[in-house]
PQR file of N, CA, C, O and H, with PARSE charges and radii, in Angstrom:
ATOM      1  N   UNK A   1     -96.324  86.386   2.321 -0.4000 1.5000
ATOM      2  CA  UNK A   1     -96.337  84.951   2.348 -0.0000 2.0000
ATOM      3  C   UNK A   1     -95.098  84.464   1.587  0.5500 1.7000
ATOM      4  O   UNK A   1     -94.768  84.900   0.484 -0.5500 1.4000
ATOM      5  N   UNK A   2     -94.434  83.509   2.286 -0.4000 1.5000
ATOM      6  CA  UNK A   2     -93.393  82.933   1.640 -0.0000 2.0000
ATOM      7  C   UNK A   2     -93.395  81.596   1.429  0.5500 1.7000
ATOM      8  O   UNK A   2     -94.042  80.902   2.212 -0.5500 1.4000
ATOM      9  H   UNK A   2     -94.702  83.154   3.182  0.4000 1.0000
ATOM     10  N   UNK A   3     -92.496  80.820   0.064 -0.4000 1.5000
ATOM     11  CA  UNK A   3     -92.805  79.593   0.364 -0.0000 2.0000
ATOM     12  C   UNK A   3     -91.264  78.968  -0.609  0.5500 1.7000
ATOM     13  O   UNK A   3     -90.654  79.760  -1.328 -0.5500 1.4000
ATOM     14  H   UNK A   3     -91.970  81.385  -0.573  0.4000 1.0000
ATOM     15  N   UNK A   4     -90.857  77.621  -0.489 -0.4000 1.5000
ATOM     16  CA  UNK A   4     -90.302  76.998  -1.691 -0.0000 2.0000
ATOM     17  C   UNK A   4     -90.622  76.652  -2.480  0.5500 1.7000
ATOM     18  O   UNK A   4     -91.789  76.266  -2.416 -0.5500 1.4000
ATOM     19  H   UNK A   4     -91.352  76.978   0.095  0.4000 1.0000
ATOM     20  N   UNK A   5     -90.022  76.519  -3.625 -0.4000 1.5000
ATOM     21  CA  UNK A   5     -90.437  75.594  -4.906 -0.0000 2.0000
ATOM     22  C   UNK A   5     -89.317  74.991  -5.384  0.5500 1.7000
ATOM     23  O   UNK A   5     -88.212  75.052  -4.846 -0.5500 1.4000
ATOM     24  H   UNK A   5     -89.074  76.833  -3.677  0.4000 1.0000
ATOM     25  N   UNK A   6     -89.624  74.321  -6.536 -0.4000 1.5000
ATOM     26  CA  UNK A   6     -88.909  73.304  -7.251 -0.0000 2.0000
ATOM     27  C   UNK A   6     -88.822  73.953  -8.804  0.5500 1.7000
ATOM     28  O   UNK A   6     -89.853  73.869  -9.471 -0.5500 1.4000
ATOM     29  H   UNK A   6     -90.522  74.271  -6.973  0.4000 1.0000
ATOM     30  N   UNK A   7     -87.725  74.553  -9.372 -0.4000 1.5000
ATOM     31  CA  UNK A   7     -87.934  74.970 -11.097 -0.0000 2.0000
ATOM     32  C   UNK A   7     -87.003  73.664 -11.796  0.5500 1.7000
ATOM     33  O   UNK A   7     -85.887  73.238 -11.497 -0.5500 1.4000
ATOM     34  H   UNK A   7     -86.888  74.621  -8.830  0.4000 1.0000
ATOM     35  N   UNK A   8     -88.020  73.226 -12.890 -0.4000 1.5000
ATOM     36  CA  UNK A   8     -87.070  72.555 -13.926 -0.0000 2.0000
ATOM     37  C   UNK A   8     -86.590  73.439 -15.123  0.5500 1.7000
ATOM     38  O   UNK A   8     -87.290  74.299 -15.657 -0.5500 1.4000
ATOM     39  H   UNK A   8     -88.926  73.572 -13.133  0.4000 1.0000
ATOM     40  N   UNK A   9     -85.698  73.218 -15.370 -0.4000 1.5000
ATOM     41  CA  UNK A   9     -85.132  73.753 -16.394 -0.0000 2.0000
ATOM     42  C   UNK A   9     -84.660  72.851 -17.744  0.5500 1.7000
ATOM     43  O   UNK A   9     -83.604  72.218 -17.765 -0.5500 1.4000
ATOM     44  H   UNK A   9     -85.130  72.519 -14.936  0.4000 1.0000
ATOM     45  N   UNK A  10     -85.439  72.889 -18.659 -0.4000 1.5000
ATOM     46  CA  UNK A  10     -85.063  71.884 -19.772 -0.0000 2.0000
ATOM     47  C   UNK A  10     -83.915  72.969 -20.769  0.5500 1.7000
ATOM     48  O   UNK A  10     -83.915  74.197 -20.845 -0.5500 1.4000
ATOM     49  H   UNK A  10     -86.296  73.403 -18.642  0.4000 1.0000
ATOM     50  N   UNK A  11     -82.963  71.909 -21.476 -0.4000 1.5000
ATOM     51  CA  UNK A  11     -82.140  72.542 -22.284 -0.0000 2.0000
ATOM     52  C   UNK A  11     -82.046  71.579 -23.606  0.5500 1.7000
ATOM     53  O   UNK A  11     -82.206  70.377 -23.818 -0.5500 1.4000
ATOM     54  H   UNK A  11     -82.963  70.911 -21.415  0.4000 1.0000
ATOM     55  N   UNK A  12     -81.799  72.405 -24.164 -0.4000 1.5000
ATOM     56  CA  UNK A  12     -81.876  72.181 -25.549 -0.0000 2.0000
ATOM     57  C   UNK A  12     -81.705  70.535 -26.424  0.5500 1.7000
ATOM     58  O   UNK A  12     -82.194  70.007 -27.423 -0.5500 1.4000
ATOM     59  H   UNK A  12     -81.668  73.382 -23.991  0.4000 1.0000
ATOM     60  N   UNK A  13     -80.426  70.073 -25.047 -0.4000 1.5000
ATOM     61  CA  UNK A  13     -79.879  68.957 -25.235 -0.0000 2.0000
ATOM     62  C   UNK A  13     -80.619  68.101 -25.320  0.5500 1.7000
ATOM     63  O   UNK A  13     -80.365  67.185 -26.103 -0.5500 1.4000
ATOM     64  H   UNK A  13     -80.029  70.502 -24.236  0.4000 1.0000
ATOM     65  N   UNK A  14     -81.868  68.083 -24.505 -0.4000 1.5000
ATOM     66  CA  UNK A  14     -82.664  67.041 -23.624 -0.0000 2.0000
ATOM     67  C   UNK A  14     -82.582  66.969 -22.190  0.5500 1.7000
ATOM     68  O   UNK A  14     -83.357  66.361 -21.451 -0.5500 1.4000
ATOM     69  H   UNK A  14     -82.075  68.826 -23.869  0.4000 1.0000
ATOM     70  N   UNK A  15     -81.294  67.831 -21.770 -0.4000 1.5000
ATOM     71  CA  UNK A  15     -80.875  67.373 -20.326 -0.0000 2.0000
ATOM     72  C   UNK A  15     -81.813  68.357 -19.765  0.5500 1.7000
ATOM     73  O   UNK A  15     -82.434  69.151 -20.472 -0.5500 1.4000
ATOM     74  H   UNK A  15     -80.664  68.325 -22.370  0.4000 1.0000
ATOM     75  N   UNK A  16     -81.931  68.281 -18.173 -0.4000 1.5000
ATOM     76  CA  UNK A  16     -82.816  69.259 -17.430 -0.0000 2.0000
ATOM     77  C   UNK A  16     -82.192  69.269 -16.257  0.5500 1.7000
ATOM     78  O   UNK A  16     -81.624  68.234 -15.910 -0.5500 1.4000
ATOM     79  H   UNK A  16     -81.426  67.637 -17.599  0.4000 1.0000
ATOM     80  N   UNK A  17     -82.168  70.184 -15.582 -0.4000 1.5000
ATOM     81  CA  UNK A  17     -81.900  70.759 -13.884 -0.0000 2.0000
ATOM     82  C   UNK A  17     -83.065  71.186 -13.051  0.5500 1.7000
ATOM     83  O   UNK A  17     -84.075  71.752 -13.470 -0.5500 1.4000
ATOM     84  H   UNK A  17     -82.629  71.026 -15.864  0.4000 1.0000
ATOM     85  N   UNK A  18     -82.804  70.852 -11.843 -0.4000 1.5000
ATOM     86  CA  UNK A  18     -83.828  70.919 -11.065 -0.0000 2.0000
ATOM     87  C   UNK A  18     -82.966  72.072 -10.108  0.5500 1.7000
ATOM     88  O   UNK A  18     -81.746  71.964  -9.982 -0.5500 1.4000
ATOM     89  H   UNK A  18     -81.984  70.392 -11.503  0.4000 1.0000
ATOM     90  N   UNK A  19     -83.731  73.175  -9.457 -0.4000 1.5000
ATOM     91  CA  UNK A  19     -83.538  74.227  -8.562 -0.0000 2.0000
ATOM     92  C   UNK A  19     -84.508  74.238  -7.530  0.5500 1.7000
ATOM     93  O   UNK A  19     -85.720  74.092  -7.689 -0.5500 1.4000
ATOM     94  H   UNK A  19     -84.721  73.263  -9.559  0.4000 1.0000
ATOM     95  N   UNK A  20     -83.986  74.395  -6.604 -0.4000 1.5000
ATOM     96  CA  UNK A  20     -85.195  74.796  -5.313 -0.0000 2.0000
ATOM     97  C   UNK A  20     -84.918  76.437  -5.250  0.5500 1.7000
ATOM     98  O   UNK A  20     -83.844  76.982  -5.504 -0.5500 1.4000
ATOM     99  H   UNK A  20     -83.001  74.514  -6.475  0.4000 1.0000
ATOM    100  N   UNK A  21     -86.049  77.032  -4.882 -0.4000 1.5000
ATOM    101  CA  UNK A  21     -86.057  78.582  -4.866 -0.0000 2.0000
ATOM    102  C   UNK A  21     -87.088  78.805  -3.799  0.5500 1.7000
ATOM    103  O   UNK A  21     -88.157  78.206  -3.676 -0.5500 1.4000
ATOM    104  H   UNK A  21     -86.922  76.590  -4.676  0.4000 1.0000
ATOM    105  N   UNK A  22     -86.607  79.744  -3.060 -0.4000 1.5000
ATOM    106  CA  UNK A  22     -88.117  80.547  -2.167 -0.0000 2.0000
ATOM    107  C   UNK A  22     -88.525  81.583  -2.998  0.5500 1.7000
ATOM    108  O   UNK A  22     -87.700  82.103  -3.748 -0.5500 1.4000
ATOM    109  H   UNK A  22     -85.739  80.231  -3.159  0.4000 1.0000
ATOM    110  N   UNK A  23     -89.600  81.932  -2.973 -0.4000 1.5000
ATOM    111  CA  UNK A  23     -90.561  82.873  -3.287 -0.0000 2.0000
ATOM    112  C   UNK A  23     -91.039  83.628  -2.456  0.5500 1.7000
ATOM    113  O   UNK A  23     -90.726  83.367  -1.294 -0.5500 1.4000
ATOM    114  H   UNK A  23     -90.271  81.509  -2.363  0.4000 1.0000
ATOM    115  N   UNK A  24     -91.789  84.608  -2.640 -0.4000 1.5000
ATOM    116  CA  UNK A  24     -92.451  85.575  -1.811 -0.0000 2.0000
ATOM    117  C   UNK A  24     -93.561  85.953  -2.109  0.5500 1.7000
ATOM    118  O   UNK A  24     -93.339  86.835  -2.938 -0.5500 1.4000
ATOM    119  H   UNK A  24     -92.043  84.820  -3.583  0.4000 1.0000
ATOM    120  N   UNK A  25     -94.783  85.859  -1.965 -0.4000 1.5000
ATOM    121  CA  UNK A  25     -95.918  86.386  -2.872 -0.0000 2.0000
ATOM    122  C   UNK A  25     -96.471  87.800  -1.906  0.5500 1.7000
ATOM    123  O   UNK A  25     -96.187  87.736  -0.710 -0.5500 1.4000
ATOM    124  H   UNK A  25     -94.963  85.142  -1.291  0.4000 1.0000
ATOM    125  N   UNK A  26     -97.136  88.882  -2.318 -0.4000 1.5000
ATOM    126  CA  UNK A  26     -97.768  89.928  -2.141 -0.0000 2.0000
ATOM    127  C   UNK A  26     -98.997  90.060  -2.692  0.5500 1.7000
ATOM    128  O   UNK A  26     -99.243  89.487  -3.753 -0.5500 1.4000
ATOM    129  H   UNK A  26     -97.367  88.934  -3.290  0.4000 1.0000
ATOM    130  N   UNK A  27     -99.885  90.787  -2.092 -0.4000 1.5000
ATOM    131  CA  UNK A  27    -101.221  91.155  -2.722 -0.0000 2.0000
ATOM    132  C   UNK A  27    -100.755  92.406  -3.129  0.5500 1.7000
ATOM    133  O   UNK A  27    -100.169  93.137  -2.331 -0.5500 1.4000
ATOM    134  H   UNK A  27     -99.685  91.253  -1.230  0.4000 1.0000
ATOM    135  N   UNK A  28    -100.954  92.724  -4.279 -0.4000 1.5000
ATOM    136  CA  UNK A  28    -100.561  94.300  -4.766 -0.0000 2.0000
ATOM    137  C   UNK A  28    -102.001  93.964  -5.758  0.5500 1.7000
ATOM    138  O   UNK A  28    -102.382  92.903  -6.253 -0.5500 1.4000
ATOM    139  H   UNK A  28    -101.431  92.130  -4.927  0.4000 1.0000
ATOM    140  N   UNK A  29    -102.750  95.718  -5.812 -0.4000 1.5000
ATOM    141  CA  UNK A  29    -104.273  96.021  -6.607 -0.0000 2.0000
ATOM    142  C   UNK A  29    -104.880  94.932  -6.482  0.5500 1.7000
ATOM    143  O   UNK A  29    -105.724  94.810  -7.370 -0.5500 1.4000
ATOM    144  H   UNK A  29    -102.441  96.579  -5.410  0.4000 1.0000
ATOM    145  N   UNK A  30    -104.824  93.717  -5.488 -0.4000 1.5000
ATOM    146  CA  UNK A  30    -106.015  92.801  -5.375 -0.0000 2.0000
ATOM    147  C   UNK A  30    -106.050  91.962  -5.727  0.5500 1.7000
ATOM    148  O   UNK A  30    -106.978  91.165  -5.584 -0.5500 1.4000
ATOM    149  H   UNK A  30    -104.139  93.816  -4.766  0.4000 1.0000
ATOM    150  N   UNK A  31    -104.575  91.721  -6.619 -0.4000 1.5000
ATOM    151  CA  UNK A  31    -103.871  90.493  -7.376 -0.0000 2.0000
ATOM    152  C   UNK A  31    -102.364  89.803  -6.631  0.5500 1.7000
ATOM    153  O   UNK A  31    -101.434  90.573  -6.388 -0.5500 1.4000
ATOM    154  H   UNK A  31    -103.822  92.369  -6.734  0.4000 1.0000
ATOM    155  N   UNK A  32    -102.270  88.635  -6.382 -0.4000 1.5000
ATOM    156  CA  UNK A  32    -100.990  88.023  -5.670 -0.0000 2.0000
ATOM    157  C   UNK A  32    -100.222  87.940  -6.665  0.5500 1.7000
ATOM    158  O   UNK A  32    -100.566  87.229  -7.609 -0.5500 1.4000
ATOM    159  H   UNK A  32    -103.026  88.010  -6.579  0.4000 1.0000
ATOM    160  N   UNK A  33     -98.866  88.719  -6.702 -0.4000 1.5000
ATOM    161  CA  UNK A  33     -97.661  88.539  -7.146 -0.0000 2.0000
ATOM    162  C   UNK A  33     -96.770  87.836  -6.642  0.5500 1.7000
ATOM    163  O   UNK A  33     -96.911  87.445  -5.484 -0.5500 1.4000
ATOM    164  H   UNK A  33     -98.586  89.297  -5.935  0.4000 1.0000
ATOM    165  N   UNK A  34     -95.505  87.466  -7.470 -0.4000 1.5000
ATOM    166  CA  UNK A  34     -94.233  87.144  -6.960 -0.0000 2.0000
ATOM    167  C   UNK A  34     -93.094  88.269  -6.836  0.5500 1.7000
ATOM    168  O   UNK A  34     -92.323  88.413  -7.785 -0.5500 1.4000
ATOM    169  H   UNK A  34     -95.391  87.784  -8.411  0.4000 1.0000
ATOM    170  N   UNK A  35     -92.952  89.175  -5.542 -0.4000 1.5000
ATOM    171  CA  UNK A  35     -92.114  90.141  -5.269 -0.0000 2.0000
ATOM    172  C   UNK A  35     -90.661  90.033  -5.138  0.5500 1.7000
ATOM    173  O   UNK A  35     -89.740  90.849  -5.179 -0.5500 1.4000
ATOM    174  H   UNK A  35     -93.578  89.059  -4.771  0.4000 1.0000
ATOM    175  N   UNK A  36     -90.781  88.275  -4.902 -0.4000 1.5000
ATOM    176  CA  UNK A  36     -89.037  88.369  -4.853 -0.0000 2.0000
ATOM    177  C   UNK A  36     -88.704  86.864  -4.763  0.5500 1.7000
ATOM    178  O   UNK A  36     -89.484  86.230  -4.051 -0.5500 1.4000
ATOM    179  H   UNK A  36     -91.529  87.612  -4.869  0.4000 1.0000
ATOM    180  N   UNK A  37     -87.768  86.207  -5.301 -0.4000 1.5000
ATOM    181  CA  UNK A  37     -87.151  84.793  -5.635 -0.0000 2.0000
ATOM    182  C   UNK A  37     -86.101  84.657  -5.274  0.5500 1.7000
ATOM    183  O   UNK A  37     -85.648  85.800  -5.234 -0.5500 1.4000
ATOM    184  H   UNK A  37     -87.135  86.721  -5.878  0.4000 1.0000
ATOM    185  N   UNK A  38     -85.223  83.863  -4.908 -0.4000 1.5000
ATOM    186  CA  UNK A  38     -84.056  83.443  -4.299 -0.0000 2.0000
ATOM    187  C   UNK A  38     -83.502  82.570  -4.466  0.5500 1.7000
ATOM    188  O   UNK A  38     -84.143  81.617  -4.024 -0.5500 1.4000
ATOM    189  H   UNK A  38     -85.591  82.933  -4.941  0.4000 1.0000
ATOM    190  N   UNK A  39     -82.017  82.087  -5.147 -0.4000 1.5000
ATOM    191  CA  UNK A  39     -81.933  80.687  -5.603 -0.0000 2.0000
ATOM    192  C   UNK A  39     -81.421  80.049  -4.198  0.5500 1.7000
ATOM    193  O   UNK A  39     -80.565  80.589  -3.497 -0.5500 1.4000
ATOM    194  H   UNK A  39     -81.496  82.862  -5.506  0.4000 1.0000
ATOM    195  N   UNK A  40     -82.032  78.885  -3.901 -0.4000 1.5000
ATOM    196  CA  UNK A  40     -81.359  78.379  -2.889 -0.0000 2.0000
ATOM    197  C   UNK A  40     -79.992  77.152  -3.234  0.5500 1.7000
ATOM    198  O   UNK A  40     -78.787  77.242  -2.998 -0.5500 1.4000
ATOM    199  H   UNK A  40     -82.728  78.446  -4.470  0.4000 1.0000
ATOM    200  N   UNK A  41     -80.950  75.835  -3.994 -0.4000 1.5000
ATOM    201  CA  UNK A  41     -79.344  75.033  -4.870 -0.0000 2.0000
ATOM    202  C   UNK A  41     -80.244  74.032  -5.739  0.5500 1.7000
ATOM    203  O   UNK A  41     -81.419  73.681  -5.843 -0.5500 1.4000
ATOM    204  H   UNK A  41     -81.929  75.762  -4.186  0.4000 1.0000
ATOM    205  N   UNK A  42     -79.350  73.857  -6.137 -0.4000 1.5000
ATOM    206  CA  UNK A  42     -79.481  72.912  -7.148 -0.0000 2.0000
ATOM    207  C   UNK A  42     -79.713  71.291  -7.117  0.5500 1.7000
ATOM    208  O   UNK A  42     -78.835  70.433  -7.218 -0.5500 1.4000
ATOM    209  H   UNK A  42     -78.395  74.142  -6.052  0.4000 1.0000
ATOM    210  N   UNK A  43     -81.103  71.095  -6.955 -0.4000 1.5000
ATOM    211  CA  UNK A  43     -81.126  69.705  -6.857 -0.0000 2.0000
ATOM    212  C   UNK A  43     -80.931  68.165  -7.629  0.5500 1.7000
ATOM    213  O   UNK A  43     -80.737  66.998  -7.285 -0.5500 1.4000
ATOM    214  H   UNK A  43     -81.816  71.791  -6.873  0.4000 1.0000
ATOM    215  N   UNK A  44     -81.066  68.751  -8.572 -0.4000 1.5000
ATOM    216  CA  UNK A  44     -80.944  67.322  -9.369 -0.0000 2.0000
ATOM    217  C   UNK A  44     -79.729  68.463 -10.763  0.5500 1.7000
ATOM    218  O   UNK A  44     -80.110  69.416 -11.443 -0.5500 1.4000
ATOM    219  H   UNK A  44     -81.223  69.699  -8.851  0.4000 1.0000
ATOM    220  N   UNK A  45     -78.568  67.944 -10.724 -0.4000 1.5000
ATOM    221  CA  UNK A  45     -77.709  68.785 -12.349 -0.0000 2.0000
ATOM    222  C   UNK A  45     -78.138  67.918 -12.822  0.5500 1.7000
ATOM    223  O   UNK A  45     -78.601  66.842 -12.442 -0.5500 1.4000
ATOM    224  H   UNK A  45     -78.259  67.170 -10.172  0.4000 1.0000
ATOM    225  N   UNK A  46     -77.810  68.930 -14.714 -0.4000 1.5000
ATOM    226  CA  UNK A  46     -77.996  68.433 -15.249 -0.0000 2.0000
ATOM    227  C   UNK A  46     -77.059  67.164 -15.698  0.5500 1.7000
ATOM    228  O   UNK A  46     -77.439  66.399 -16.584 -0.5500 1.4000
ATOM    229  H   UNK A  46     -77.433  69.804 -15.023  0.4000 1.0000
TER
END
C-alpha cells in the first residue's frame, strides 16, 4: 500500500517547512510498517 503525506518540520528558529513524501506501508509479523519514503518537494519553505 502506498500513499502521500505532508511532514512539518519545526526548527529551532520558530520557522517550519512543509514536505510532501510518499510512503509505502507493509504488513511484516502482523504489524504495518513504513518500508520505504521518498521525498517528493517541498511545499511550504521555510
Amino acid at each position: 500500500m502506498s500513499f502521500i503525506g505532508e511532514n512539518t518540520y519545526y526548527y529551532p528558529d520558530g520557522s517550519r517547512q512543509k514536505e510532501q513524501r510518499s510512503f509505502t506501508i507493509d504488513a511484516i509479523d502482523g504489524a504495518l510498517k513504513v518500508t520505504d519514503s521518498k521525498f517528493i518537494k517541498v511545499t511550504k519553505f521555510r
